[in-house]
NUMAR-23778 format. One record per residue: x, y, z of N, C-alpha, C in turn. Coordinates in steps of 0.1 Angstrom, whole numbers, plus 5000, padded with zeros to 4 digits. Atoms other than C-alpha are relative to their C-alpha. Last residue first. Layout:
BEGIN
XYZXYZXYZ...
% end
This chain:
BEGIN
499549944990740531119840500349925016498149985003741130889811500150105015499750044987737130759817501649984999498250034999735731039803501449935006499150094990732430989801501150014995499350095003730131209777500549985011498949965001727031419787501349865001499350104986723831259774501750104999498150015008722231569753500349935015499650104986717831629758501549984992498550065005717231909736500549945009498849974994713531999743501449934994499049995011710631979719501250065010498449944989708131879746500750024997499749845006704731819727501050075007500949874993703931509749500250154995501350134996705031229724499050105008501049955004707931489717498549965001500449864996709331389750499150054992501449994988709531029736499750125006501650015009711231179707498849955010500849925000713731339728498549954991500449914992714730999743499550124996501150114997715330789715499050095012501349995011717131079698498949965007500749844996719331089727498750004990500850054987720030659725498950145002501450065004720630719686499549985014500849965004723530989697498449954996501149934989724630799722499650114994501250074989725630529695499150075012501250015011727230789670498749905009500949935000729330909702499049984991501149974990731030579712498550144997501050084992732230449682499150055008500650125010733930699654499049885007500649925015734030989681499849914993500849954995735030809716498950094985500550074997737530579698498150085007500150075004739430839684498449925000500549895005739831039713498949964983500749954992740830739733499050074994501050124999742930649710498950015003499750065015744830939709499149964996500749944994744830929753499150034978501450024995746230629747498850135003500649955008749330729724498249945002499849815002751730679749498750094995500349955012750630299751500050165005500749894999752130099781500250044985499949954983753929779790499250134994500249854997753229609757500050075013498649945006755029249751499450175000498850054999751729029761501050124988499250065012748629249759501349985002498549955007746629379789500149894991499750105009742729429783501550025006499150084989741929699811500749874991501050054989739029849790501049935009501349944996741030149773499449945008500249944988743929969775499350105006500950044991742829759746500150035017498750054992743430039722499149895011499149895004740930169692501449965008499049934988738329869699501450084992499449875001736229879670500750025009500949884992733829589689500650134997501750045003734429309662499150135006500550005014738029399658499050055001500049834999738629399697499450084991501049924991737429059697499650155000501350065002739428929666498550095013500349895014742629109682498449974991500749834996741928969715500350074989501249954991741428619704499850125003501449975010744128639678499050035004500049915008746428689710499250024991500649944992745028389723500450164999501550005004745628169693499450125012500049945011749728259697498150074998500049855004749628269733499850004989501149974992747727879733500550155000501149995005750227749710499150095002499949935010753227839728498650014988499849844991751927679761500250144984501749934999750627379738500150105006500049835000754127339725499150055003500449955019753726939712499850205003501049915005752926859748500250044990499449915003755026539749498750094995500449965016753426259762500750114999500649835002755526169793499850044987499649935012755725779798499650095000500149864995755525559831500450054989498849915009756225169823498750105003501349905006754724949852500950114990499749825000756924649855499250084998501549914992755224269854500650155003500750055006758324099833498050095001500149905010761024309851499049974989498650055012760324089878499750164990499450134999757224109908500949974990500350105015756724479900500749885012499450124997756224779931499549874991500650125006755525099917500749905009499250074997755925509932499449824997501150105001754725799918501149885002499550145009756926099929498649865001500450154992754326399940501049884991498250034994755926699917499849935010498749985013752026819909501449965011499050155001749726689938501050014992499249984988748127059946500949895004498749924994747427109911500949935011500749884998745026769904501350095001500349905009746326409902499150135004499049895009748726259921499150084993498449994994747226059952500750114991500749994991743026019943501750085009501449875000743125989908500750095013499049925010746425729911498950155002498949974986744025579942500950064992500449864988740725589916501750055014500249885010742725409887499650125012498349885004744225159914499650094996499549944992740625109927501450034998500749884993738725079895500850045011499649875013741024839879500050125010498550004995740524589912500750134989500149914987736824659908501749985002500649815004737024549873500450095013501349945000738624199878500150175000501050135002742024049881499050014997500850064989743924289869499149915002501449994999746124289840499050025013500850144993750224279846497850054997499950115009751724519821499549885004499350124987750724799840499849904990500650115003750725149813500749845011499850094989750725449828499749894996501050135006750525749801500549865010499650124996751726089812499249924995498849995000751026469801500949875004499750165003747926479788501050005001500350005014746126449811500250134996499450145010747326349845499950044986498949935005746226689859501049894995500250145010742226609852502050005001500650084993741726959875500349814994499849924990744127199857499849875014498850044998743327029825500350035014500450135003739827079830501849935003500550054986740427439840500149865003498849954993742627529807499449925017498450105008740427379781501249995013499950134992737627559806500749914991500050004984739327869798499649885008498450064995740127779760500050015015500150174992735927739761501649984999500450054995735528109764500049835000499849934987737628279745499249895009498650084996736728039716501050005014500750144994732928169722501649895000500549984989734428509718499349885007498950014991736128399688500050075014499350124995732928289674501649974999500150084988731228599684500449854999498950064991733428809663499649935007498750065005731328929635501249935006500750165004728228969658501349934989498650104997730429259676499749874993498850015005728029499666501149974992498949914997725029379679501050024989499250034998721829269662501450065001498449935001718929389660500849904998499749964983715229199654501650104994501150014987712629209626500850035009500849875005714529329586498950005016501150034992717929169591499050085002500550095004720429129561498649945016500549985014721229519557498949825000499150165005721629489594499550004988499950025013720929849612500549914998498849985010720629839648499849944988498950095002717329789663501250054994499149925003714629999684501149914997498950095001711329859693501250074996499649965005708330049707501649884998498350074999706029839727500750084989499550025013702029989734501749965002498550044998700230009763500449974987499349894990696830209761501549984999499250074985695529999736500950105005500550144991692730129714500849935013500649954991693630479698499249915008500850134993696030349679499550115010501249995009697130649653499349895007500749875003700030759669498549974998500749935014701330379665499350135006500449914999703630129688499450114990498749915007703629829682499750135006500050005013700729609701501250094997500149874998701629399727500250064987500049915013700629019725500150175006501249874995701228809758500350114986499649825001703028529752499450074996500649945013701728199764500450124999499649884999703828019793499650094987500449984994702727679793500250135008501250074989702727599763499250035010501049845007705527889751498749905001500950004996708127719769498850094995500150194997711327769756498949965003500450015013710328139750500449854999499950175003710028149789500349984986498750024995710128499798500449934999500050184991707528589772501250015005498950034993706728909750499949905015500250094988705328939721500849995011499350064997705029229694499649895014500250114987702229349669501849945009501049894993702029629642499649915017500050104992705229519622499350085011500049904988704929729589499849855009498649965003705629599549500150055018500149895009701629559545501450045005501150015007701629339575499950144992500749875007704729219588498850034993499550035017705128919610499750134997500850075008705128989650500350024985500849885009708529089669498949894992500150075011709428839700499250154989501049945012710429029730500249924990501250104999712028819761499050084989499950185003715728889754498449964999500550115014714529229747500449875001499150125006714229329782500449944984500650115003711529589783501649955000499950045014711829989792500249825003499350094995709230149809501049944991498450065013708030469799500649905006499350094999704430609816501449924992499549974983702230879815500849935005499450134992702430949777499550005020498750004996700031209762500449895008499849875004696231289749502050005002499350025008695430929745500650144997500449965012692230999765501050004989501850095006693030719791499150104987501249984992696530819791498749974994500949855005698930659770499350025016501850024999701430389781499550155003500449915000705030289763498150005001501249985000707130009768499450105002500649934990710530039754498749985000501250005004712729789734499350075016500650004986716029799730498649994997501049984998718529629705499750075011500149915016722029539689498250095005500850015011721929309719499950034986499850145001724829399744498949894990498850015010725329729727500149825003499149965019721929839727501249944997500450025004720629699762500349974984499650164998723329779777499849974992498750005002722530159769500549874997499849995018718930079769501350004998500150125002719729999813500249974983498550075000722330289816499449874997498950035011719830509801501049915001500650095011716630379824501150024987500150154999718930459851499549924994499050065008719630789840500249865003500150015014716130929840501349894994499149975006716330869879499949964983498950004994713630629893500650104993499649854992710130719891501449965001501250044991708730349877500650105010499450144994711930309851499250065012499150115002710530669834500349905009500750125007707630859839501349885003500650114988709431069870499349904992498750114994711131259844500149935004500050065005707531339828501549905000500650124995706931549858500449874990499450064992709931759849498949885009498950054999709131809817500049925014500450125009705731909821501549905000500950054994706432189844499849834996499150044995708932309817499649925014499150135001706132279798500949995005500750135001704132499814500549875000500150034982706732789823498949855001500949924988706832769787500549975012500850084994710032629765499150095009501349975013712332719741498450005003500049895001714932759767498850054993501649924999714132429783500450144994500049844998717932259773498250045001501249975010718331949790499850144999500749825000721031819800498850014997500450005014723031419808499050205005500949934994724931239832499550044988499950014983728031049829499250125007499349854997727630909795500149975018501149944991725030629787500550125001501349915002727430559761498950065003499749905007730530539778498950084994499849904989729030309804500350114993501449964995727530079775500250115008500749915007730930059763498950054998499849834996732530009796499950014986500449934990730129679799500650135001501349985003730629539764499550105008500849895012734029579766498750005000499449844997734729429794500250074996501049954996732229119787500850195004501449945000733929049762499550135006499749865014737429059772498750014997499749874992736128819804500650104987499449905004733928599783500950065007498850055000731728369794501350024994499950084982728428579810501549904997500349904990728428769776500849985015498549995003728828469755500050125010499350125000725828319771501250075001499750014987723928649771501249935002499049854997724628659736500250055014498450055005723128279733500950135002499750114992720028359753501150004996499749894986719128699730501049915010498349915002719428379701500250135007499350004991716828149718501350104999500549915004713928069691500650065016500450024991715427719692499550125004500650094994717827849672499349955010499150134994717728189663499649894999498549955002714928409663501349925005498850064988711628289658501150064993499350065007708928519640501249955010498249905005706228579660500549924990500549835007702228489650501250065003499949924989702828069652499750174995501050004991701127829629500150045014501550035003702827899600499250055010500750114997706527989611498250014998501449984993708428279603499549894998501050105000712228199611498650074998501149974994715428399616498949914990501350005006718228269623498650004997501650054996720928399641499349984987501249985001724528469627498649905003500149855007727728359638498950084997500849924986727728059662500350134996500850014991728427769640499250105005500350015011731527819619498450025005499749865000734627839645498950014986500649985012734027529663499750134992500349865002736527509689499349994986499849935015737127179699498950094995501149935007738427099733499750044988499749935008739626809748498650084992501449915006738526709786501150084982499249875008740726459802498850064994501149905002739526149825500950124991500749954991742325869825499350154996500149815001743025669800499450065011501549924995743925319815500550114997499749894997746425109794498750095003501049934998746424729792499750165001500149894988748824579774498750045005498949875003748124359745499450055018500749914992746923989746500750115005499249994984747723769722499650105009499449925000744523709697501050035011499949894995742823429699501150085003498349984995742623169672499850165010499449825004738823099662501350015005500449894989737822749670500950144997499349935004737022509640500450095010498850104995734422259654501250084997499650114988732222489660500949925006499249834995732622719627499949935017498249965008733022369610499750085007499250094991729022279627501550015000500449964987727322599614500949905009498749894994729022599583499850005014498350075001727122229579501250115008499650084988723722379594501649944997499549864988723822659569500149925013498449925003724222429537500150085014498650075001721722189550501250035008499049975014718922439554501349945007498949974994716122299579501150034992498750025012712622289572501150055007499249874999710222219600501149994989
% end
């Protein structure tokens, strides 16, 4: 066996030689804390994907981005309070129809073709769902079913788009969509092909109509609005659990405990650290004295208050930007339109103003593309009526 000299000699000096050990510093247990960092770069636009050896095109990451708008949606409270009374705006608060133009037939027609919609319920329940649909998406998507000679609709359902995938284009046209509840799972959950909708299909009864908001840089799905502001709507949302964590963690970061004596072992750590846990920390322990017993001034526990560095002041400054950023993204006109209050405003005079405003540059161009959506499916049965959502005024 060969044996190298040179590396057996260091080998024996680093033996006989013994490392000098270092004195031995304090101990200091951190206790649990949660910092947050806000990534403001991340969670702005979706991307879109066509993939080889699939037939949609993915959207987002992880072919998940409906999921993520939920997300912010569901963690939000300014969000979501816009989202929800600007869908209610737009649906309106009922809606017309003029028959003047109309036979004694088709007005016949009409009113059975009321009952197509959301499986007989109320016409306005399928508007308040698209409604949503539109502003919390950018999207809707309606299923539509012929009769067996293709002569007219007998049915209008409308679809979820979280779970619609659009197919590739062919010849500049998208004549296929999919739709899955699982898109995480597409194994064992295969998505069911529906074809586009087309005049000129005289094969499949059921067909998917899609309906997006204009994005110069998106040519398959919608996208809302507000997509300019969702990563300070995702800021919104993780300063609250910044805020909770602390709340719950209430040692951090406002003290530092360091015991100058060591413990003997782990489990002896573990149980001071859990009985400090367990005695001061959380709300309902705040202004609990903490109390030490040292054998000399040699073993003492030193007790130190980090200094928050202004985090109360910090946190209004960024949290104001949050609701101007938010409000931005959704054109809000005032934010006591949706209940928003704002530090240093006790009331806006010039709400009603606003209001007026807001109802004409936002809300009505949107319930104008929902009414379209609607008379065109009437025309589908030769029904040239003037369907008109009536507006919401929610100042009264």
């Amino acid at each position: 066996m060969y044996i190298d000299k040179k590396m057996a000699i260091l080998d024996f000096f680093r033996k006989q030689t013994p490392t000098p050990t270092p004195p031995p510093t304090p101990t200091v247990e951190k206790l649990q804390t949660t910092v947050v960092s806000i990534n403001l770069s991340n969670s702005d636009f979706p991307s879109i994907t066509e993939v080889k050896n699939k037939d949609w095109v993915m959207f987002g990451t992880n072919n998940n981005y409906p999921d993520t708008l939920i997300d912010l949606y569901n963690s939000s409270s300014i969000h979501q309070s816009i989202v929800t009374q600007k869908s209610k705006m737009i649906a309106g608060g009922g809606y017309t129809i003029d028959e003047s133009t109309l036979t004694f037939e088709q007005k016949v027609e009409v009113e059975k073709m009321l009952r197509f919609f959301s499986d007989g319920k109320d016409i306005q329940n399928f508007i308040d769902l698209i409604s949503g649909d539109w502003e919390l998406f950018g999207a809707c998507s309606i299923e539509v079913i012929w009769s067996k000679d293709f002569s007219r609709v007998v049915k209008v359902n409308r679809v979820n788009p979280r779970y619609i995938r659009s197919g590739k284009f062919v010849d500049g046209k998208v004549e296929e969509y999919y739709f899955s509840d699982n898109w995480t799972n597409t194994r064992t959950n295969p998505p069911v092909r529906i074809p586009a909708f087309s005049i000129t299909n005289k094969t499949d009864y059921t067909q998917m109509m899609y309906f997006k908001k204009y994005n110069p840089s998106q040519e398959y799905y919608g996208t809302p609005g507000y997509i300019s502001s969702t990563n300070w709507i995702l800021a919104d949302s993780q300063i609250g659990v910044y805020h909770n964590n602390n709340i719950s963690n209430g040692f951090a970061p406002g003290v530092s405990i360091n015991f100058m004596k060591k413990p003997a072992s782990n489990e002896e750590k573990d149980i001071i650290v859990g009985e400090l846990k367990r005695q001061y920390q959380g709300a309902r322990n705040a202004g609990k004295p903490l109390v030490f017993f040292s054998d000399g001034p040699d073993n003492r526990t030193i007790i130190e208050q980090i200094g928050a560095s202004d985090l109360d002041k910090q946190f209004t400054v960024i949290h104001e930007q949050i609701v101007t950023q938010i409000c931005s993204g959704h054109r809000v006109t005032s934010t006591e339109l949706f209940g928003i209050a704002v530090a240093g405003r006790l009331g806006n005079a010039d709400i009603t103003s606003a209001y007026n405003i807001f109802e004409k540059t936002v809300i009505n161009p949107e319930r104008q593309t929902i009414q379209r959506i609607i008379n065109d499916i009437f025309l589908l049965n030769a029904l040239p009526v003037d369907f008109k959502l009536i507006p919401l005024n929610i100042l009264v």
